[in-house]
C-alpha positions as CSV (number, residue, x, y, z in Angstrom):
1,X,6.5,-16.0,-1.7
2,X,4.6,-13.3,0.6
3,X,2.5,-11.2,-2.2
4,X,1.9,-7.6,-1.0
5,X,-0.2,-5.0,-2.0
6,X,1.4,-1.7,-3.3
7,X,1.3,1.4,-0.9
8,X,-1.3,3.6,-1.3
9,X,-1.9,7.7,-0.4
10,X,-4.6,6.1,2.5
11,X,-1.6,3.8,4.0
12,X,0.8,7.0,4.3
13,X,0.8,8.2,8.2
14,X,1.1,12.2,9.4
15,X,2.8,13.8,12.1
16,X,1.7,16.6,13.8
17,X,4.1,20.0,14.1
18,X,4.4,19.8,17.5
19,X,5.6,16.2,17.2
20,X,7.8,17.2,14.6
21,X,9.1,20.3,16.6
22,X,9.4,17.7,19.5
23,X,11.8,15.5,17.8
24,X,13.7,18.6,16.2
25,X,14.3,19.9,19.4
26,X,15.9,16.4,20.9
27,X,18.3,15.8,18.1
28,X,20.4,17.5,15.9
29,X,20.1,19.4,12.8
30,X,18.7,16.8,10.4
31,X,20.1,16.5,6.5
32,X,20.6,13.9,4.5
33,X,24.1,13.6,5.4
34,X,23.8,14.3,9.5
35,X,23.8,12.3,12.1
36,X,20.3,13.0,12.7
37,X,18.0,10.1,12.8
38,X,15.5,12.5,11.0
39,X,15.4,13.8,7.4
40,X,13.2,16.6,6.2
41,X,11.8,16.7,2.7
42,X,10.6,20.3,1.1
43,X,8.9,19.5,-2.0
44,X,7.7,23.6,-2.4
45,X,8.6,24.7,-5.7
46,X,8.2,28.2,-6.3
47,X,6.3,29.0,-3.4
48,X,9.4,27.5,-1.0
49,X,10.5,31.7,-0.3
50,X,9.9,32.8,2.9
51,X,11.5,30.4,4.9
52,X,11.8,26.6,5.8
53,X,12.1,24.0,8.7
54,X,15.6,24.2,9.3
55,X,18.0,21.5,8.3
56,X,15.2,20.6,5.5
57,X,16.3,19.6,2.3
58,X,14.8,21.0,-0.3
59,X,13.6,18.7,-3.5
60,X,11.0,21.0,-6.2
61,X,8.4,18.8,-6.7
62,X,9.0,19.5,-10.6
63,X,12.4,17.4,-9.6
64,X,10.9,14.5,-8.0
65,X,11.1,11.5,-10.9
66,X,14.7,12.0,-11.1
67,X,15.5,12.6,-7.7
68,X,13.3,9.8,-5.8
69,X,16.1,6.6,-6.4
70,X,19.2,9.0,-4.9
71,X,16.9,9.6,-2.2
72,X,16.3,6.4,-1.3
73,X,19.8,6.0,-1.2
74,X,21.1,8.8,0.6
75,X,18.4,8.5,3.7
76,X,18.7,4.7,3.7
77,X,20.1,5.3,7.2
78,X,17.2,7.4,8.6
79,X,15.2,6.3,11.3
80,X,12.4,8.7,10.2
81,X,11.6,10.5,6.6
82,X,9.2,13.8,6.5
83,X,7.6,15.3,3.3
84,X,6.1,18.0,3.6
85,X,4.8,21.0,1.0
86,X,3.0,24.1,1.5
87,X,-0.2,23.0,2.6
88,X,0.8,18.8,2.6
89,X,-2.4,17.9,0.3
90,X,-1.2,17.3,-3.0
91,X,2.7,17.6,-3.5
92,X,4.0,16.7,0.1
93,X,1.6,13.2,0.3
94,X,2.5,12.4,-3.6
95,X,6.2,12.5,-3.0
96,X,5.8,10.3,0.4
97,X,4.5,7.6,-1.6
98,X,6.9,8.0,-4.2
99,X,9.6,7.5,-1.8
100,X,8.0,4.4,-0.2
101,X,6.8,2.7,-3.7
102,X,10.6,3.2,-4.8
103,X,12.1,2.5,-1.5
104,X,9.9,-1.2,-1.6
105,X,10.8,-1.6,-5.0
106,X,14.8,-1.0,-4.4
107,X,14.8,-3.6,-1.5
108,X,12.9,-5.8,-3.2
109,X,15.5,-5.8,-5.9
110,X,18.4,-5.8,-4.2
111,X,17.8,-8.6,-2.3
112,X,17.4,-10.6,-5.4
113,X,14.0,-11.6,-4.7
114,X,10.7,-10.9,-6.5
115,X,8.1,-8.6,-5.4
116,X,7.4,-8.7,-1.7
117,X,11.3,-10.3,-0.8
118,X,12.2,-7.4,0.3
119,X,13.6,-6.6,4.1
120,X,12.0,-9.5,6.5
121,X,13.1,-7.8,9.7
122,X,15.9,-10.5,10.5
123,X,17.5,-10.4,14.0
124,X,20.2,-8.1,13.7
125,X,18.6,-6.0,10.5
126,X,18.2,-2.0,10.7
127,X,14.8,-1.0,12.0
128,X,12.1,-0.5,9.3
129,X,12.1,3.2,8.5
130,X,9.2,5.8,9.1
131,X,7.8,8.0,6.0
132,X,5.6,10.5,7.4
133,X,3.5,13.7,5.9
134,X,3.9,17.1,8.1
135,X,-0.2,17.9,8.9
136,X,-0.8,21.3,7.5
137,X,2.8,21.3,5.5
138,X,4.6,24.6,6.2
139,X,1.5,26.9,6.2
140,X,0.8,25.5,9.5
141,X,4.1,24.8,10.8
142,X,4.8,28.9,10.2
143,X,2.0,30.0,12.3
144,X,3.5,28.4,15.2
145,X,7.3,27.9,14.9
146,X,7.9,30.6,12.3
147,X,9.8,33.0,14.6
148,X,11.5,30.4,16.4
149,X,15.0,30.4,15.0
150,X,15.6,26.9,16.6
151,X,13.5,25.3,13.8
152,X,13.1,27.9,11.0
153,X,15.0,29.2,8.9
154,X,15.3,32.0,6.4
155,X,11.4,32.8,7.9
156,X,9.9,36.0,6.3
157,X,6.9,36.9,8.6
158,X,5.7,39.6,5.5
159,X,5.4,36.9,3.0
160,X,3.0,35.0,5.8
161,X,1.2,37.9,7.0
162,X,-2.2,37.6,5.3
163,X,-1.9,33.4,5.0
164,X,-1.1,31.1,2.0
């Protein structure tokens, strides 16, 4: 038995929005149910008005507990998970590790094992999925890609005007 030690806020990896705009751009519109290898998470709650990375789904952070297990589910699939929240320092990093504690304790369980049994990258096994964090959240990702209708949607330059 291999013994790991849980995931913590420190082990959780960002992307930059021009990586993220990058990988947009090369694929198609991601959702949970696209083809998209890529699945954008918007855990704004209130504050989500004024637009949003198109093709993002959006999850209130207020919804999260509930919601976490069917989104482990539904993105199984994904080569590559993004959370991301207004500013990606509290709400968008909490719900990545969420995702990944509940994600480790699913497979884990469903392979019948104990703790730590989980996937073992067999020959022949889907590759291991990416969680990432978007840098900056959507208060960055706005001041560059706001305007661009490729990747935003519903974008509301007034609301942005004077920052966050």
């Amino acid at each position: 038995m291999t013994t790991t030690t849980p995931t913590t806020i420190a082990d959780l990896t960002y992307i930059t929005r021009e990586d993220l705009s990058t990988r947009l751009l090369s694929t198609s519109t991601p959702s949970p149910t696209s083809s998209s290898p890529i699945a954008i998470i918007d855990v704004r709650d209130s504050d989500h008005i004024g637009g949003h990375i198109r093709g993002s789904t959006w999850i209130p952070s207020s919804e999260l507990d509930y919601r976490i297990p069917e989104l482990v589910r539904e993105l199984k699939g994904k080569e590559t998970v993004v959370f991301h929240c207004a500013l990606s320092q509290q709400r968008g990093p909490s719900a990545a590790l969420r995702y990944v504690r509940e994600k480790e304790r699913l497979e884990g369980k469903s392979e019948g094992g104990k703790d730590g049994d989980g996937e073992k990258g067999k020959e022949g096994e889907q590759k291991e999925q990416k969680v990432l964090v978007l840098d900056g959240g959507f208060t960055k990702w706005q001041e560059k890609y706001g305007e661009d209708g490729r990747l935003t949607e519903a974008y509301q330059k007034d609301i942005w005007e004077f920052g966050y």
